[in-house]
C-alpha positions as CSV (number, residue, x, y, z in Angstrom):
1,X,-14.5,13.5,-23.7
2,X,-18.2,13.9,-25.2
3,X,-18.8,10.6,-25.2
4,X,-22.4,11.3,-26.6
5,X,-20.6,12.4,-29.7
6,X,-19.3,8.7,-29.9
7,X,-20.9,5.2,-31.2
8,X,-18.7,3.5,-29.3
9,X,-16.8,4.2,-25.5
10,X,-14.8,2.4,-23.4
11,X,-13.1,2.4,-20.2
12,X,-9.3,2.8,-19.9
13,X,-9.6,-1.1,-18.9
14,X,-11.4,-1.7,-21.9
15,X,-10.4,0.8,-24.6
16,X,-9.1,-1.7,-27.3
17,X,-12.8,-2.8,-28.2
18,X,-13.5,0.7,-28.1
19,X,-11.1,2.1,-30.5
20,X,-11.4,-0.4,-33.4
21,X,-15.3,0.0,-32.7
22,X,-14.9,3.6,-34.2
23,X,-11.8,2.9,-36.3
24,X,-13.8,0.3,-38.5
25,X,-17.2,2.7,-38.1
26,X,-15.3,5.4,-39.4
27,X,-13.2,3.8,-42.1
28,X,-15.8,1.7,-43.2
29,X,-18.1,5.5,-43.7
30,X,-14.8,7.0,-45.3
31,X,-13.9,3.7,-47.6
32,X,-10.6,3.5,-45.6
33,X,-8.4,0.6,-44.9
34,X,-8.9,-0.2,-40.6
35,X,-6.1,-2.7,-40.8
36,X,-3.6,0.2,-41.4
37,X,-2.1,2.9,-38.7
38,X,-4.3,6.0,-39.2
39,X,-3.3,9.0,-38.9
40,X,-5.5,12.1,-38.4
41,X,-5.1,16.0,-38.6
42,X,-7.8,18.5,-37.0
43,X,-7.4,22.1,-37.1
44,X,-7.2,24.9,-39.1
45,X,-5.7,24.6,-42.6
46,X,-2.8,27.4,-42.1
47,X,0.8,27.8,-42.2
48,X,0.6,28.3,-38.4
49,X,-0.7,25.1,-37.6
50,X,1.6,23.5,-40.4
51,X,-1.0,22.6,-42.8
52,X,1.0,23.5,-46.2
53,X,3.4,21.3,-45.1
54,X,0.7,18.7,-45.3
55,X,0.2,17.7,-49.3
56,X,3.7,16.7,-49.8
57,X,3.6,15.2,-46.6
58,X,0.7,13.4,-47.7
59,X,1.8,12.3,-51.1
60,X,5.2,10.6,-50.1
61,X,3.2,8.6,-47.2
62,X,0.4,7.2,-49.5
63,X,2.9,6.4,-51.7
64,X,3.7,3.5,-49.3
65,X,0.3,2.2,-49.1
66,X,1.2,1.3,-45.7
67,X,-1.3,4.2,-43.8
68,X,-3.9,5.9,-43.7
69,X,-4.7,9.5,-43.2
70,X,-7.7,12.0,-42.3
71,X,-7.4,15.7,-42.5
72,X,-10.6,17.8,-41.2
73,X,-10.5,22.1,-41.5
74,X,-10.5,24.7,-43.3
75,X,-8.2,27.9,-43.7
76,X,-6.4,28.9,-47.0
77,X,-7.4,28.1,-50.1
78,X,-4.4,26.9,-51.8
79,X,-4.0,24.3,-49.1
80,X,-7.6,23.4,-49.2
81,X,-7.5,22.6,-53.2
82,X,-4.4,20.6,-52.9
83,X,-5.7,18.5,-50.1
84,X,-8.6,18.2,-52.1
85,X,-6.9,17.4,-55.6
86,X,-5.0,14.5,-53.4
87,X,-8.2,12.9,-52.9
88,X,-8.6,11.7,-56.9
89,X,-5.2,9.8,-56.6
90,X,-5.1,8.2,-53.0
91,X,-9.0,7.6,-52.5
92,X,-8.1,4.4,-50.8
93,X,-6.2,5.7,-48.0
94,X,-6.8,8.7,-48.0
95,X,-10.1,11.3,-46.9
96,X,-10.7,14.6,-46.2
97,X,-13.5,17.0,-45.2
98,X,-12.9,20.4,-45.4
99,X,-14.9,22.7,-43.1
100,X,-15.4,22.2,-39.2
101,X,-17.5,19.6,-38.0
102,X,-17.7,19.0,-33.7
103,X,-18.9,15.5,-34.0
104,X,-16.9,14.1,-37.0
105,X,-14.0,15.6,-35.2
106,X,-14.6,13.3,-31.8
107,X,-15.2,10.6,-34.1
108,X,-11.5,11.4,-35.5
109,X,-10.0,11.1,-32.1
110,X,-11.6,8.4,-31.2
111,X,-11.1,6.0,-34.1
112,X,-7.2,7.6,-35.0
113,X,-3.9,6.0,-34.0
114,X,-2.5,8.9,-34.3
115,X,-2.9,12.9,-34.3
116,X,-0.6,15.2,-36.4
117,X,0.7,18.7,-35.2
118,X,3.8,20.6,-37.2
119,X,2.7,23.7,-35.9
120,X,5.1,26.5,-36.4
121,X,3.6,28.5,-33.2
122,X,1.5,26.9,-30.7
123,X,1.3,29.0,-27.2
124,X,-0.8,26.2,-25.7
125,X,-2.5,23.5,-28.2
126,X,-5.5,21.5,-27.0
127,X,-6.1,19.2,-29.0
128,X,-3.1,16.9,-28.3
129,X,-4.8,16.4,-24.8
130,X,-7.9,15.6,-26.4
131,X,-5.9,13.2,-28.3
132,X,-4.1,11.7,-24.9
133,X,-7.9,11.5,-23.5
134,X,-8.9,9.1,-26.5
135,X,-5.9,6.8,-26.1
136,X,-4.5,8.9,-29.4
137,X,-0.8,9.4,-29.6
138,X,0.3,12.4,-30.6
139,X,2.9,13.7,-33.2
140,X,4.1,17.3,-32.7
141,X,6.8,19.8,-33.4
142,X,8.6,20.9,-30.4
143,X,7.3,24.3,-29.7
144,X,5.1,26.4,-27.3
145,X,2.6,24.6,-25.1
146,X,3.0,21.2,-27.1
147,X,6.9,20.4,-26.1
148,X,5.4,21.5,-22.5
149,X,2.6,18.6,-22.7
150,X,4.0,15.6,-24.9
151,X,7.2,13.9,-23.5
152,X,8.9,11.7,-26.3
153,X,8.6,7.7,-26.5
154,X,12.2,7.9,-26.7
155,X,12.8,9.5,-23.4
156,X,10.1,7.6,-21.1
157,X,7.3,9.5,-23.0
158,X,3.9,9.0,-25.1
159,X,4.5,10.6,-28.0
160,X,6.5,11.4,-30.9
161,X,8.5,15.0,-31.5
162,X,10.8,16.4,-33.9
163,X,12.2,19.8,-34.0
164,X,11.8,21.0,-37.5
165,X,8.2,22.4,-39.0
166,X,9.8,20.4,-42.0
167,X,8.6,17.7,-44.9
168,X,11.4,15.1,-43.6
169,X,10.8,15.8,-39.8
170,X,7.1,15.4,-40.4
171,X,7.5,12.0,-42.4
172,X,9.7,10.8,-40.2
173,X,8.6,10.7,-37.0
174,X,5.3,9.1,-38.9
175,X,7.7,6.3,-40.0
176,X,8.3,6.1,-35.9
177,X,5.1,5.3,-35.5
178,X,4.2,3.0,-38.1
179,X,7.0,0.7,-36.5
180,X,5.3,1.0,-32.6
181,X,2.2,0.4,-34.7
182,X,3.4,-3.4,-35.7
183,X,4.5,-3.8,-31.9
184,X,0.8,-4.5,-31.0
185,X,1.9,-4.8,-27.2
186,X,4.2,-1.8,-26.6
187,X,1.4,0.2,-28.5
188,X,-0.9,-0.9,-25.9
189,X,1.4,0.0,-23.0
190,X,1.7,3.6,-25.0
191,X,-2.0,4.3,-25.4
192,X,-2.7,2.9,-21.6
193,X,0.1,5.6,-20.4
194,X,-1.7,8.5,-22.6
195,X,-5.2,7.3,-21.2
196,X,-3.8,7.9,-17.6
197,X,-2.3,11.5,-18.3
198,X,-4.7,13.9,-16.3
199,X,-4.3,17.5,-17.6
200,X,-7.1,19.2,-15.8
201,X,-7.6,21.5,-13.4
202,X,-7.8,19.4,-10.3
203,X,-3.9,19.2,-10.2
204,X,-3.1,22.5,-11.4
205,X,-5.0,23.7,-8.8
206,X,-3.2,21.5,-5.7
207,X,0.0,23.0,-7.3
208,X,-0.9,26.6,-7.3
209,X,-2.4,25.9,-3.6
210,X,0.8,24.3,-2.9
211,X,3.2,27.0,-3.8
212,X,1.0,29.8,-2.2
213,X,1.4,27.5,1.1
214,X,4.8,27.4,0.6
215,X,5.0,31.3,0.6
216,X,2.8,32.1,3.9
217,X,5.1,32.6,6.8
């Protein structure tokens, strides 16, 4: 976590302060509403990562009025200018920069409630830990290294899958979190539990020294 990058940081005791700290800084700078969930994509803007399924996503969730959303990258062009065009009709709850940007993308993790990721391939996928780091929960398609490192809230999990790179699948699961989003005290319990998840190197490690223990007669 580059905390430098940040205005504001917290400890995992302390996070809430911290998160509607840069949710407010960044939705005041972006002329977003703070009071609603917002939800965040960051990556490039390819049928890989999911990204064309993204403007119709986007249009039937502003619809609603009832989020917010934040897509940062760049990639094809056709996606880019209908992200773009979405811009002049949702202005209120909606923003997007197109390009790459290292510090605006920390600021995203920090302030979002939640990170999107419909990727159709993903081998490994790093920013959902990111995301778990910043007390983000994330939203992915079950595939490649993200069904590996995001358990659903629906089976003792953090996070919130579906199966399909689809439209629907994507909407939907957003629609689960809108509703953990109005229980303010289970989505504290949630971001607390992603906080605590430790995907470095320090356990890998133990494991791999573990097994080659296990294999020395």
């Amino acid at each position: 976590m580059k905390q430098e990058l940040l205005d504001k940081t917290r400890e995992i005791t302390d996070f809430t302060s911290g998160k509607q700290a840069n949710k407010s800084d960044l939705c005041k700078r972006f002329g977003l509403d703070e009071s609603l969930p917002l939800f965040v994509f960051i990556g490039r803007l390819v049928n890989e990562k999911g990204a064309d399924l993204f403007p119709a996503v986007l249009y039937k969730s502003l619809l609603k009025k009832d989020c917010s959303l934040f897509i940062l990258g760049e990639g094809k062009d056709s996606i880019e200018s209908e992200l773009k065009s979405l811009r002049f009709h949702f202005n209120k709850n909606y923003a997007s920069v197109i390009g790459f940007d290292e510090a605006l993308a920390h600021k995203l993790y920090a302030a979002a409630d939640f990170l999107l990721m419909p990727s159709r391939v993903e081998p490994c996928g790093l920013n959902q830990m990111y995301a778990l780091r910043y007390g983000t929960i994330p939203i992915v398609r079950r595939t490649g290294g993200l069904n590996d490192s995001v358990i659903d809230i629906g089976d003792g999990g953090f996070g919130f899958c579906h199966v399909q790179a689809s439209v629907k699948d994507v909407c939907d699961s957003m629609l689960r979190a809108k509703e953990l989003y109005k229980n303010k005290k289970e989505l504290k319990r949630i971001i607390k539990k992603c906080m605590r998840i430790d995907h470095s190197w320090d356990i890998s490690a133990q494991e791999y020294l573990t097994l080659y223990k296990s294999l020395t007669p």
